[in-house]
LUMGUSE-48450 format. One record per atom (N, C-alpha, C, O): residue in three letters; x, y, z. Coordinates in steps of 0.05 Angstrom, whole numbers, padded with zeros to 5 digits, always signed. Atoms other than C-alpha are relative to their C-alpha. Layout:
BEGIN
ALAXYZ
...
//
This chain:
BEGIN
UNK+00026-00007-00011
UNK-00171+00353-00038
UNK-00001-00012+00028
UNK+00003-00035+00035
UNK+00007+00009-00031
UNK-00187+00353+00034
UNK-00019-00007+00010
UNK-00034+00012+00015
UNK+00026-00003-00004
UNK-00244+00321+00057
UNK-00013-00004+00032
UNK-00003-00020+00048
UNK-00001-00002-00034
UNK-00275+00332+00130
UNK-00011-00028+00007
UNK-00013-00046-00010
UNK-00002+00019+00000
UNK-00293+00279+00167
UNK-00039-00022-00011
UNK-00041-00045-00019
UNK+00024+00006+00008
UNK-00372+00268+00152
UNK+00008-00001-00032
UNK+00006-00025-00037
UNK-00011+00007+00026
UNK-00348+00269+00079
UNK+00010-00029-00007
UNK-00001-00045-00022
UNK-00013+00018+00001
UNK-00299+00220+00088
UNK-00018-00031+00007
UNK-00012-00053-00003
UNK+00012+00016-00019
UNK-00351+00178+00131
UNK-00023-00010-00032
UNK-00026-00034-00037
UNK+00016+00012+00020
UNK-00405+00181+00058
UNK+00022-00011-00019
UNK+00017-00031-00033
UNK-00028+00018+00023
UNK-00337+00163+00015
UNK-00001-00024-00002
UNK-00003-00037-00022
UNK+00003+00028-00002
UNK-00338+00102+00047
UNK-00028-00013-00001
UNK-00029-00036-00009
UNK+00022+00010+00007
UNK-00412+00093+00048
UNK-00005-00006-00030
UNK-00016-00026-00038
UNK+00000+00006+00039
UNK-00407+00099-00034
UNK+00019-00029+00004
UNK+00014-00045-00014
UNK-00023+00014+00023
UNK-00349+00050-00036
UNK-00016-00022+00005
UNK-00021-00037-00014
UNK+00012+00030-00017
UNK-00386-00006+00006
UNK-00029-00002-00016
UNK-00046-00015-00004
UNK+00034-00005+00007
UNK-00453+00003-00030
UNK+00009-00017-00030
UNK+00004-00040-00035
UNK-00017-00008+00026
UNK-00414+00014-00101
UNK+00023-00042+00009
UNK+00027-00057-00010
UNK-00009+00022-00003
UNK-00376-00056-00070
UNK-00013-00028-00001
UNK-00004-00048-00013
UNK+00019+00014-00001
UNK-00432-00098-00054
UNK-00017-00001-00026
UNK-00023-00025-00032
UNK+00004+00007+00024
UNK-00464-00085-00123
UNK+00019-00009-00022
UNK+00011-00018-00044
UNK-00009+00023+00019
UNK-00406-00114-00155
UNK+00005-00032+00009
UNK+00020-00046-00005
UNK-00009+00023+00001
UNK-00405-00180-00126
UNK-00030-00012+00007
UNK-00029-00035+00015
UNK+00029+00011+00018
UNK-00485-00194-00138
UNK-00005-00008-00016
UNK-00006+00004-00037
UNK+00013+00016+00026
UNK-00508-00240-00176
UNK-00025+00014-00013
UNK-00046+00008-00003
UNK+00034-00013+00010
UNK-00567-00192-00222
UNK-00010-00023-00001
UNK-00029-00029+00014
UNK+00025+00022+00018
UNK-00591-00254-00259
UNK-00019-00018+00019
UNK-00039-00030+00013
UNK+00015+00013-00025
UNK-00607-00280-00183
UNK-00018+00024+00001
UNK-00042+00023+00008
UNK+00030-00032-00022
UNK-00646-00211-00164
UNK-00033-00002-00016
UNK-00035+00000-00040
UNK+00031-00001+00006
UNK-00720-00213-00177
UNK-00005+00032-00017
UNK+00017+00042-00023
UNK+00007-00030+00019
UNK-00751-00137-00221
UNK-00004+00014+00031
UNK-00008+00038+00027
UNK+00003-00020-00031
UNK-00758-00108-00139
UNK+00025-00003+00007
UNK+00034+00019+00012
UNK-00019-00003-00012
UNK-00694-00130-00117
UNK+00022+00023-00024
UNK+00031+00045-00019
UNK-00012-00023+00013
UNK-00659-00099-00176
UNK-00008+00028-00007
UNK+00009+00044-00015
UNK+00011-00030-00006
UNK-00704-00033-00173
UNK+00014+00007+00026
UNK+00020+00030+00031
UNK-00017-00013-00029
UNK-00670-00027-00106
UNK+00017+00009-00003
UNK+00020+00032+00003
UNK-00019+00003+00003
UNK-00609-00040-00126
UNK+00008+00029-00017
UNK+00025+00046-00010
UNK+00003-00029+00011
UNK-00618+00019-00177
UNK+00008+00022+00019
UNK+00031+00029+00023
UNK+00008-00009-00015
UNK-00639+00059-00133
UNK+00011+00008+00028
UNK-00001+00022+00045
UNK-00014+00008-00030
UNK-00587+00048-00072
UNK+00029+00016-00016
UNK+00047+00027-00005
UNK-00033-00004+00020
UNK-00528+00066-00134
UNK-00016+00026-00003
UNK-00020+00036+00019
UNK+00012-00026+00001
UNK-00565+00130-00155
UNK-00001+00022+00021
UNK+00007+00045+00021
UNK-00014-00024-00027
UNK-00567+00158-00082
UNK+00013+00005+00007
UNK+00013+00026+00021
UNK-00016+00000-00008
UNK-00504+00138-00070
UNK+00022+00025-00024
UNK+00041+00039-00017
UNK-00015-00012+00024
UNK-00480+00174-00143
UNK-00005+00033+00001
UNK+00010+00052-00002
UNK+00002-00033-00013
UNK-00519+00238-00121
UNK+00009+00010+00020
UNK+00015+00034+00019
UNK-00023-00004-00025
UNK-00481+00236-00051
UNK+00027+00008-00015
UNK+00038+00029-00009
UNK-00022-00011+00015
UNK-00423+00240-00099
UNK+00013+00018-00008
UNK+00034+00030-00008
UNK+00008-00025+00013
UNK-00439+00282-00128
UNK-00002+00027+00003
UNK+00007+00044-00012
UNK-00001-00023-00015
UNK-00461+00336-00079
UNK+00027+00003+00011
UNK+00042+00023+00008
UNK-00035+00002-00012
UNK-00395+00319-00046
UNK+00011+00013-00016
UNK+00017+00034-00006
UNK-00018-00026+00010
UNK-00358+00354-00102
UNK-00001+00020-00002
UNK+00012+00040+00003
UNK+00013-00039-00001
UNK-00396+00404-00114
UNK+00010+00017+00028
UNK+00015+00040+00027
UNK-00003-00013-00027
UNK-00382+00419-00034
UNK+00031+00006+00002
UNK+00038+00021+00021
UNK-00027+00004+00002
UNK-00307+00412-00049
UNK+00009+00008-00015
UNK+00033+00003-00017
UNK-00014-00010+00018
UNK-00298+00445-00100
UNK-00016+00038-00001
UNK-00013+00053-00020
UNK+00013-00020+00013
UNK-00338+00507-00096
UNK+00018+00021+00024
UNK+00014+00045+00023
//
């Protein structure tokens, strides 16, 4: 799969997003910080998401 370069450019926005929520402490985050945090993975999973769909269709 080939991906152009705005593609490539949200790829790495997922990984860094998708990176930074694994080395968070939850049990530190407050019920707002982790609604964010939600919320930051979900748009990044629908970016994903569309992305294939755009690559594959």
């Amino acid at each position: 799969m080939t991906l152009s370069t705005p593609q490539r450019h949200r790829l790495e926005r997922t990984r860094r997003t998708l990176a930074a929520a694994r080395v968070t402490d939850l049990a530190a985050l407050g019920a707002a910080e982790l609604i964010e945090l939600v919320e930051r993975l979900r748009a990044r999973l629908d970016d994903a998401v569309q992305m294939i769909d755009e690559t594959t269709d």
